[in-house]
C-alpha positions as a Markdown table, in Angstrom:
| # | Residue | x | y | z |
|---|---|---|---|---|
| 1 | Unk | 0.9 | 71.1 | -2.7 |
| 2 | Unk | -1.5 | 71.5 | 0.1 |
| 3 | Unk | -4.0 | 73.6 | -1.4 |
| 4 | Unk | -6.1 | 76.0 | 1.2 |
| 5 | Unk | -4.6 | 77.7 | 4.1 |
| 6 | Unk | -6.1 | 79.7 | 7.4 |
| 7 | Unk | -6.7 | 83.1 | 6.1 |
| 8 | Unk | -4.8 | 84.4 | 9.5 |
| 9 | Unk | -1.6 | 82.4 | 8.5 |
| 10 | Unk | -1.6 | 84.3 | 5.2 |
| 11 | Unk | -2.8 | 87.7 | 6.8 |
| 12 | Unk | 0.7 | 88.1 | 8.8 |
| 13 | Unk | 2.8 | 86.9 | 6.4 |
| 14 | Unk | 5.9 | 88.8 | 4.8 |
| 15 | Unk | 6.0 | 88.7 | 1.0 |
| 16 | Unk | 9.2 | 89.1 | -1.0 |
| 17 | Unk | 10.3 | 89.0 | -4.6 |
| 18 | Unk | 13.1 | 86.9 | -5.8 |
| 19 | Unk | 16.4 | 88.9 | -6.4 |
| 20 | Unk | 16.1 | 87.9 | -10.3 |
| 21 | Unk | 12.8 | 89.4 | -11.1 |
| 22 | Unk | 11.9 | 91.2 | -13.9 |
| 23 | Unk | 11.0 | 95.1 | -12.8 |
| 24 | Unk | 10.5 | 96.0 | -16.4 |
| 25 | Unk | 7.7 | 93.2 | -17.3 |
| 26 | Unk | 6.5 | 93.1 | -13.9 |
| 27 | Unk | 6.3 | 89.2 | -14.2 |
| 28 | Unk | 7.6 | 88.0 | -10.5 |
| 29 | Unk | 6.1 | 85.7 | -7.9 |
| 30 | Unk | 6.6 | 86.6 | -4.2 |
| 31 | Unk | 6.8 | 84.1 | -1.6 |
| 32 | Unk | 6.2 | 84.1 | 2.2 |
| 33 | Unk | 7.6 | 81.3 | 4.9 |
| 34 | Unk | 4.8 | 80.5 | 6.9 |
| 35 | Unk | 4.3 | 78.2 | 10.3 |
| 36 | Unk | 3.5 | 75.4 | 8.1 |
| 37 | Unk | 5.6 | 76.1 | 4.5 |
| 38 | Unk | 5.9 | 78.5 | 1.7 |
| 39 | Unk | 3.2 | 80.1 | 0.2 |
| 40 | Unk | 4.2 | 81.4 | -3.6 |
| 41 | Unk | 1.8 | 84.7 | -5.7 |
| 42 | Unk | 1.4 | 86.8 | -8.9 |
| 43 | Unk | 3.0 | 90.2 | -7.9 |
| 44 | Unk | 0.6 | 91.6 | -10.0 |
| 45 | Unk | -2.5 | 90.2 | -8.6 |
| 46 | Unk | -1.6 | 90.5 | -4.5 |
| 47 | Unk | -5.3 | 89.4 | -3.6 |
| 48 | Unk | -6.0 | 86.2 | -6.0 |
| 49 | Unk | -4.9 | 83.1 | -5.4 |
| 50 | Unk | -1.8 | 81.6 | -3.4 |
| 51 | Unk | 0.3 | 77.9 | -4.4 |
| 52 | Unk | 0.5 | 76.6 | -0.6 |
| 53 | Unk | 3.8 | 73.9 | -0.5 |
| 54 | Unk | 5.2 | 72.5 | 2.7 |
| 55 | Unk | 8.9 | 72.8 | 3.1 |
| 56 | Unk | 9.6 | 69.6 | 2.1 |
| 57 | Unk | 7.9 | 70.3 | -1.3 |
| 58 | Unk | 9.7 | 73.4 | -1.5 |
| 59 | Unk | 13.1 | 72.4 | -1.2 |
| 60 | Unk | 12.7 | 69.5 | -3.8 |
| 61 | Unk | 11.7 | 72.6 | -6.3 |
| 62 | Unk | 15.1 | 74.4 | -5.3 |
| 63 | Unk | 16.8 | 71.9 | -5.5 |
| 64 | Unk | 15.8 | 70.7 | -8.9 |
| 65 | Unk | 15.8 | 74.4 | -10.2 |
| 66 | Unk | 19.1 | 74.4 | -8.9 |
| 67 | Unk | 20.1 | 70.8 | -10.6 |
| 68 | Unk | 18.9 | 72.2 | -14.0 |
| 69 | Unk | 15.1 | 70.2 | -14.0 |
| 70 | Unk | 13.7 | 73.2 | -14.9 |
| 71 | Unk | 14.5 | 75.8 | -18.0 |
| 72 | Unk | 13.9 | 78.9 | -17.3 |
| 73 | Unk | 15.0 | 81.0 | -20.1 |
């Protein structure tokens, strides 16, 4: 994880929520492809803080969600 981005990367970028979240709990994460990776956020909290990975990073997590590395029941 890369930790800070430039504020203007972040400013244009295009949030969406994963096809499997949960609408009655509210309790999703959105995520945004930007120039240099994927930036993951609390739907519920827009404004705070944003989990900055570069692609690389991000496709080992889909990939091990994917293999079963992960529960998430």
């Amino acid at each position: 994880m890369r930790g800070t981005q430039p504020a203007d990367d972040l400013a244009g970028a295009t949030w969406r929520k994963a096809t499997r979240s949960n609408t009655v709990g509210n309790q999703c994460v959105e995520v945004a492809r930007l120039r240099s990776g994927i930036a993951v956020r609390d739907s519920k909290n827009p404004e705070g803080p944003k989990l900055l990975f570069t692609n690389g990073e991000w496709e080992a997590f889909v990939d091990g969600v994917k293999g079963g590395e992960f529960d998430l029941s």
